[in-house]
C-alpha positions as CSV (number, residue, x, y, z in Angstrom):
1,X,-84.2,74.7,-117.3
2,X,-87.0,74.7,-119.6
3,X,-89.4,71.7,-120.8
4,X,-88.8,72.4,-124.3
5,X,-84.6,72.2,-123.9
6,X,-83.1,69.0,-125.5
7,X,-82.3,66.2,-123.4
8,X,-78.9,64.4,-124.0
9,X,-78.4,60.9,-122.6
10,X,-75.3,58.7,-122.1
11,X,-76.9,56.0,-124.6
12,X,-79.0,56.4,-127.6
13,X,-80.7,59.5,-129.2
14,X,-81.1,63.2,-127.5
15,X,-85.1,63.7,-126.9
16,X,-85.9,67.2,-128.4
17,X,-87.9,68.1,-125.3
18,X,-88.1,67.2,-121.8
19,X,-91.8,65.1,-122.0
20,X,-91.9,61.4,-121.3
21,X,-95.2,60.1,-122.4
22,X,-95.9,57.3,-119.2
23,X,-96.2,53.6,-119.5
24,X,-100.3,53.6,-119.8
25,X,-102.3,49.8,-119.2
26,X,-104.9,50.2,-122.1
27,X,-105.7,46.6,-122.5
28,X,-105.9,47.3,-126.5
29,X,-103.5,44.8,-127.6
30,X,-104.8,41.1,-128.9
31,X,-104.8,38.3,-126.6
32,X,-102.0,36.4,-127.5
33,X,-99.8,39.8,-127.2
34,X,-99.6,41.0,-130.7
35,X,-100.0,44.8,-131.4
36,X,-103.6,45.7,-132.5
37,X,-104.3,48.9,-134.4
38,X,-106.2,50.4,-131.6
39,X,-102.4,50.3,-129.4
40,X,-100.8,51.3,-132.9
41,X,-103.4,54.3,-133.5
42,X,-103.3,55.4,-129.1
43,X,-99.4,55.1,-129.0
44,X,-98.4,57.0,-132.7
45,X,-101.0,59.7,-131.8
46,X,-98.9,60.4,-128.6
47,X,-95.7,61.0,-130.7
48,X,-97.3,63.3,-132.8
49,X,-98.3,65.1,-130.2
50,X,-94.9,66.2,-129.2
51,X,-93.4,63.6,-126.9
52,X,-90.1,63.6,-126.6
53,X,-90.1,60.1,-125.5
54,X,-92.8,57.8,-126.4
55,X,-93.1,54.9,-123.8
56,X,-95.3,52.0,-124.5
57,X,-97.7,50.3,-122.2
58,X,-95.9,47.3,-119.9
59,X,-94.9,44.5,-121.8
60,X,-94.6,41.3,-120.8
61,X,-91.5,39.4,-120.9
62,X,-92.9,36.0,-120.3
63,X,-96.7,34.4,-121.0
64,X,-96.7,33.7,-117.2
65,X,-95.9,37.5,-116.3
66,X,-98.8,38.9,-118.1
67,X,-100.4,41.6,-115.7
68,X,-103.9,42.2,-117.9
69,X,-106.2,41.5,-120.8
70,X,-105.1,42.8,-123.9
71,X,-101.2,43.5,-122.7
72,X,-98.8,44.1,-125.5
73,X,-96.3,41.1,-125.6
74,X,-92.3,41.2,-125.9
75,X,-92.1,37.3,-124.9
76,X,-92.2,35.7,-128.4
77,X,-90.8,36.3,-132.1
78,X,-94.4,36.7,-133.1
79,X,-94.3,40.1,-131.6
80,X,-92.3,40.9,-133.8
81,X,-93.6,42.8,-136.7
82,X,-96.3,44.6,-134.3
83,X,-93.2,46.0,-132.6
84,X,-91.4,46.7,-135.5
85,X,-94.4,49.1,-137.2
86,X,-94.5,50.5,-133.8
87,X,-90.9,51.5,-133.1
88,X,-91.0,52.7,-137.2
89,X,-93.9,55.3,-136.3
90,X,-92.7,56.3,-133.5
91,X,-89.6,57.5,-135.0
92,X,-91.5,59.0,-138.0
93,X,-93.7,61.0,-135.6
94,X,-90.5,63.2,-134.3
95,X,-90.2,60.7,-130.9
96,X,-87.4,58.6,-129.3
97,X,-89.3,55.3,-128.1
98,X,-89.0,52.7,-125.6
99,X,-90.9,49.5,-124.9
100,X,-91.3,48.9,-121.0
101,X,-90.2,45.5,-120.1
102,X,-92.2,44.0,-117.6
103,X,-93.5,40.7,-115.3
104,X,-96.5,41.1,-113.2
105,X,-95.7,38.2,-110.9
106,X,-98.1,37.7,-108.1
107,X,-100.6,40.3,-109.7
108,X,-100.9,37.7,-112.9
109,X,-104.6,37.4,-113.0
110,X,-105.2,33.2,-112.5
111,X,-107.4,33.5,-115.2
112,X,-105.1,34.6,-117.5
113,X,-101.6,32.6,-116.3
114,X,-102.8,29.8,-114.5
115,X,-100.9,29.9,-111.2
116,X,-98.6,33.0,-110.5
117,X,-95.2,33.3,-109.5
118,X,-93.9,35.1,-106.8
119,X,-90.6,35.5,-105.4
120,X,-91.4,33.2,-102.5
121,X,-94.8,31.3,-101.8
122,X,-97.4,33.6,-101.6
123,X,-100.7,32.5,-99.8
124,X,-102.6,35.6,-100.0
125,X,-102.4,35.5,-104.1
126,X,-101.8,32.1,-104.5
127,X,-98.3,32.3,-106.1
128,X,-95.7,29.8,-106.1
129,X,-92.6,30.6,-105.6
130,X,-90.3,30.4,-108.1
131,X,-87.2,27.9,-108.4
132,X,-83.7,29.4,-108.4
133,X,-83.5,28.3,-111.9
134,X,-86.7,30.0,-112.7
135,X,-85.5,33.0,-111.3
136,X,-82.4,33.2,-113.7
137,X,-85.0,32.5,-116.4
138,X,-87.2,35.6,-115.5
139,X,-83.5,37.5,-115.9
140,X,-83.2,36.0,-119.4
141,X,-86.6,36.3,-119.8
142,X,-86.1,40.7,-119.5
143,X,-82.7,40.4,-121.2
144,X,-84.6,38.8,-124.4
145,X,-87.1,41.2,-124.3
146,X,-85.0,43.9,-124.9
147,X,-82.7,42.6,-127.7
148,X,-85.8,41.7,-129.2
149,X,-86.9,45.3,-128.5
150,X,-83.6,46.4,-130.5
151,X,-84.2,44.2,-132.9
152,X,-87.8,45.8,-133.7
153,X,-86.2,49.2,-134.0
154,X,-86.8,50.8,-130.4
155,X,-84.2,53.0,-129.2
156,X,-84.2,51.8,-125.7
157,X,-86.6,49.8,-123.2
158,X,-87.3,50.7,-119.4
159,X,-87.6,47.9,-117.2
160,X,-90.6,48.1,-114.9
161,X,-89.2,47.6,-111.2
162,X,-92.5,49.5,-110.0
163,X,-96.2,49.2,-108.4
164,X,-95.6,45.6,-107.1
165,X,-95.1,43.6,-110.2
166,X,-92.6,41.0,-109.8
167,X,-88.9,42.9,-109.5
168,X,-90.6,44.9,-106.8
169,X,-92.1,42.2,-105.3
170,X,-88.2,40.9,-105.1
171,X,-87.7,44.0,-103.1
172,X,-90.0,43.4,-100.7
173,X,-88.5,42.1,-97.1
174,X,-93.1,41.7,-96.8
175,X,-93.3,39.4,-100.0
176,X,-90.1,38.0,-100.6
177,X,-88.9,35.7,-98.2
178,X,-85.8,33.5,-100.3
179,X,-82.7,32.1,-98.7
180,X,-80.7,32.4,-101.6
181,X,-78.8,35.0,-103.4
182,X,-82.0,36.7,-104.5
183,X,-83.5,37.3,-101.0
184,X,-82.9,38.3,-97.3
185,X,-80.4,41.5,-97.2
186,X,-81.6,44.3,-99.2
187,X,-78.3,43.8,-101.7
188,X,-79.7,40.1,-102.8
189,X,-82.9,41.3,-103.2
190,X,-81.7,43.7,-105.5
191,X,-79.7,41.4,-107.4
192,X,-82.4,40.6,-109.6
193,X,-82.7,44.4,-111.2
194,X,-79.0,44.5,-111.0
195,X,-78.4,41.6,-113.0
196,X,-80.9,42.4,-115.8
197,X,-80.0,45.9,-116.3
198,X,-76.1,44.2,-116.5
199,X,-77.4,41.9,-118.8
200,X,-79.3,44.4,-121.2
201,X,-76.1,46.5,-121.2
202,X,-74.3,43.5,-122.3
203,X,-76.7,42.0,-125.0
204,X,-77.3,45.6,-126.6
205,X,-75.6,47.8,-128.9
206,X,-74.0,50.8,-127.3
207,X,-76.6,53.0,-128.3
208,X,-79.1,51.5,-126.7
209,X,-81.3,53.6,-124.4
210,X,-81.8,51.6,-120.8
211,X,-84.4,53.2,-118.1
212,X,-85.7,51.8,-115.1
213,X,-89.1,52.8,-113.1
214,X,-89.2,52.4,-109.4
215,X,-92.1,53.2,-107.1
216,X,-90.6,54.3,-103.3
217,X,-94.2,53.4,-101.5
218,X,-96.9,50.6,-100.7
219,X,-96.8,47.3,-102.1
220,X,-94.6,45.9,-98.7
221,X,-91.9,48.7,-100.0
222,X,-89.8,50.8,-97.7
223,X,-89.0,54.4,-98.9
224,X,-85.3,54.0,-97.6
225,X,-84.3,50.9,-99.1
226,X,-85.5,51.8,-102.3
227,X,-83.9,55.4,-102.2
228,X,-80.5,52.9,-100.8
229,X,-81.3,50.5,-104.4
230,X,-81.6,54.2,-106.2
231,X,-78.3,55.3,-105.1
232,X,-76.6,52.2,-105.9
233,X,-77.8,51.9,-109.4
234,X,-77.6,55.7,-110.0
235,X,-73.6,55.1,-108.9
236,X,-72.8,52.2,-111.7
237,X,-73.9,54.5,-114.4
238,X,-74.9,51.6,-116.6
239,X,-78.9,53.4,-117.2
240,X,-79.3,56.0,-119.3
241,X,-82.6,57.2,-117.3
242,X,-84.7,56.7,-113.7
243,X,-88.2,57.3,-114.0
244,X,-89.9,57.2,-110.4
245,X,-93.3,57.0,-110.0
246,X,-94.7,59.1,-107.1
247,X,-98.5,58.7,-107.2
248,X,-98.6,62.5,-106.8
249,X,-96.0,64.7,-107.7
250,X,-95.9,67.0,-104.5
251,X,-96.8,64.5,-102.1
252,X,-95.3,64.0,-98.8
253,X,-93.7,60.8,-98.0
254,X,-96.0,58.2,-96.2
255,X,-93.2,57.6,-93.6
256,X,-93.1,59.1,-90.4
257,X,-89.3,59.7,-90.4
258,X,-89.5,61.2,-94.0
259,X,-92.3,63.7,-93.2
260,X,-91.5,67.5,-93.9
261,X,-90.4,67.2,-97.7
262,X,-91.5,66.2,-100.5
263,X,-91.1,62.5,-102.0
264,X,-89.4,63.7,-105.0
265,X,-86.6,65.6,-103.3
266,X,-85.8,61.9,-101.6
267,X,-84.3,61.1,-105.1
268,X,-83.5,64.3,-106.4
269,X,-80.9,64.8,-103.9
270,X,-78.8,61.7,-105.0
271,X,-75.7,62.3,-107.0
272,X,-76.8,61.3,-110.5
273,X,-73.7,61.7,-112.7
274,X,-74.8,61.4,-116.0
275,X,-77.9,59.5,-115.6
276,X,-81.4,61.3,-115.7
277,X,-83.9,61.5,-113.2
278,X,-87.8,62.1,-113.7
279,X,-91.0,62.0,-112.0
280,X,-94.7,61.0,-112.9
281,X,-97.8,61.5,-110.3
282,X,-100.4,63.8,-111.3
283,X,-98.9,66.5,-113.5
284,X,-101.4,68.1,-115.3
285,X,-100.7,71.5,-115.5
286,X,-97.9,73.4,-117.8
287,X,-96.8,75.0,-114.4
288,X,-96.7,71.7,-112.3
289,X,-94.3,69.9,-115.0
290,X,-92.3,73.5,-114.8
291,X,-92.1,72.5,-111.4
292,X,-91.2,69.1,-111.5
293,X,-87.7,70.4,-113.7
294,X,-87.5,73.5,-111.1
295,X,-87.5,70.9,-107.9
296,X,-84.1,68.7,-110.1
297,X,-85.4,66.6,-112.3
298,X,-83.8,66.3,-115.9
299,X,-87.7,65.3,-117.4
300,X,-91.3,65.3,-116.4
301,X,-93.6,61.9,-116.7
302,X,-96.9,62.8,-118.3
303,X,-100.0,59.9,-117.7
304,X,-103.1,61.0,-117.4
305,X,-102.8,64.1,-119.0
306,X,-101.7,62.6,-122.2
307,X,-104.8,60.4,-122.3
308,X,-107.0,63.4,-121.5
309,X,-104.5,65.5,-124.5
310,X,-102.8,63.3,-126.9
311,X,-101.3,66.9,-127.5
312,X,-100.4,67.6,-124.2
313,X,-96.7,68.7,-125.0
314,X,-98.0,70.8,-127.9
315,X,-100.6,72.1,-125.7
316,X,-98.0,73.0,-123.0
317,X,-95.7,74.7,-125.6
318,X,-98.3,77.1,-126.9
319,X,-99.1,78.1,-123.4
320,X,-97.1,77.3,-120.4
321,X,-100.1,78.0,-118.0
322,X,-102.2,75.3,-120.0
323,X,-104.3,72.9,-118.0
324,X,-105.9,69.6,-118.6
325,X,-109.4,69.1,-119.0
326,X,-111.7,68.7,-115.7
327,X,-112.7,65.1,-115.6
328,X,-114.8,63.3,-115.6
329,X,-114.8,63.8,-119.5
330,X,-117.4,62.1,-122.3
331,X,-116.7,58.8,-124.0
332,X,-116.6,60.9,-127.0
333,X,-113.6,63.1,-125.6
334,X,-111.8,60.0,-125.3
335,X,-112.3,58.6,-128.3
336,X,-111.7,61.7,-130.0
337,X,-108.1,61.8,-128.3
338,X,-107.9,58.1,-129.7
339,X,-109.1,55.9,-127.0
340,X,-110.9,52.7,-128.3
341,X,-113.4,51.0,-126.6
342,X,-111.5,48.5,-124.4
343,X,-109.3,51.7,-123.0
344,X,-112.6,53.9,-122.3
345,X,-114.0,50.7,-120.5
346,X,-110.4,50.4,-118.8
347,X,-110.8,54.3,-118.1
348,X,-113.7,53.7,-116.2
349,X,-112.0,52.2,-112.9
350,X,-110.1,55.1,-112.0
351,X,-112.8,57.2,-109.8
352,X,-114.4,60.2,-111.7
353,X,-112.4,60.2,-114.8
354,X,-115.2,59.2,-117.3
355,X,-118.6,60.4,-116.9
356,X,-120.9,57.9,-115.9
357,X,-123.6,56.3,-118.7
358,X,-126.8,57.7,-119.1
359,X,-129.6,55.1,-118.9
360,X,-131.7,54.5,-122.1
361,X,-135.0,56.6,-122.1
């Protein structure tokens, strides 16, 4: 299977390669969640360099959800016309787009939300726990997001059930600790997921692209119930893509009784019908995403090689045996490959990515 071969879907439009550009924190957007240019500028540039799906950054579903400064919003009508100029450049650029859907819950910064919700009272963060009511209103919360996303001209949204923001954290048997229908056995902790991506199907055109992003490890995740919540939503068929997010592509799982294979080939091995699977975690070669399609998955998620390239795909087409950059790279690489400020500043967390300041003479 090749990375530049078309990818058809159940739902929405074919992608004319095999390249998902990753859901990237930037912390460009304004504070109250519009779309600044600096988001516009980092997101269109991606698309012209050859995506075949575009994703944007995490986007909250409701004021209290937001995960970090300068998130991109998807709570309020006033988002509106930010999203629609997005999705409209997206398209013009040659990509299918999708907005991520997405609640931070416990991880809300207190500065930012007040006090954060949680599945369950959570003393280490501080969280409350949210009402049964409250918890049908986080489901309507993701279900309005997404017809809003339609309504702004994206072809599809993924909903973020990843990296311990709140739907994970409703995975958790660690963090969630409900007596109702959202907690206790793995299948009501699940419910949650199940009932927005039932509710997105419903409240959407039929054209409408669906994903979903889970992460199989950490945050007080088990690597066997998530493959079991995998499986179950890879049976109903109602997602048009899953996108898992392995930290690092050829890793090992961290669990004892997993050891000997690779992380990936936990998910690739599940019957899939017509639903797609990919993988993000340090790809960042032409030859590792290759490999990514040669170990079963339909597509290949691309993070930080995108920010390094906004032409990655190009890059990769020109020459399969391209590689990224060595980091750490200047400021002025960055802002070359259309980082602002806020991002390079945001770039400067992750250890040995950016090169380090030199002090005034």
């Amino acid at each position: 299977m090749s990375l530049f071969q078309p990818l058809t879907l159940a739902h929405g439009p074919t992608w004319k390669n095999r390249f998902m550009l990753a859901p990237l924190t930037n912390m460009q957007s304004h504070a109250d969640g519009t779309l600044s240019d600096a988001e516009f500028n980092w997101l269109t540039l991606r698309a012209k360099g050859g995506f075949g799906l575009t994703m944007t950054c995490a986007a909250h579903v409701q004021a209290v959800g937001q995960g970090f400064p300068g998130q991109l919003g998807a709570f309020d009508d006033k988002h509106l016309p930010g999203l629609t100029r997005l999705a409209s450049a997206l398209r013009t650029n040659g990509s299918v787009s999708s907005l991520q859907i997405h609640h931070a819950g416990n991880r809300s910064p207190k500065e930012l939300v007040g006090t954060p919700v949680c599945p369950s009272d959570d003393p280490k963060t501080g969280a409350r726990g949210l009402t049964l009511p409250e918890v049908e209103a986080v489901r309507d919360a993701y279900i309005a997001a997404a017809v809003r996303a339609e309504k702004a001209g994206f072809d599809g949204v993924e909903i973020h059930g990843a990296h311990g923001y709140i739907l994970a954290q409703f995975l958790s048997s660690e963090i969630n600790h409900r007596t109702d229908q959202y907690g206790g056995s793995l299948e009501n902790r699940a419910r949650l997921i199940l009932e927005i991506i039932d509710g997105i199907r419903a409240a959407t055109k039929p054209g409408f692209q669906l994903g979903l992003r889970l992460s199989p490890e950490r945050f007080g995740l088990k690597l066997a119930e998530i493959r079991d919540v995998a499986a179950e939503i890879l049976r109903g068929q109602k997602i048009d893509f899953l996108d898992m997010s392995l930290w690092d592509f050829a890793k090992e799982p961290n669990e004892e009784e997993f050891k000997g294979r690779t992380l990936m080939s936990v998910f690739t091995e599940l019957p899939r019908g017509q639903t797609r699977l990919g993988a993000a975690g340090k790809v960042m070669t032409g030859p590792q995403a290759q490999s990514v399609l040669d170990a079963g998955c339909d597509f290949v998620v691309i993070g930080r090689a995108a920010i390094l390239r906004h032409d990655f795909v190009e890059r990769v087409k020109a020459d399969p045996a391209y590689a990224s950059p060595a980091t750490p790279v200047s400021i002025e690489h960055l802002t070359n490959e259309g980082l602002s400020p806020a991002f390079v500043q945001y770039m400067r967390q992750w250890p040995g990515f950016v090169e380090a300041e030199q002090p005034a003479a």
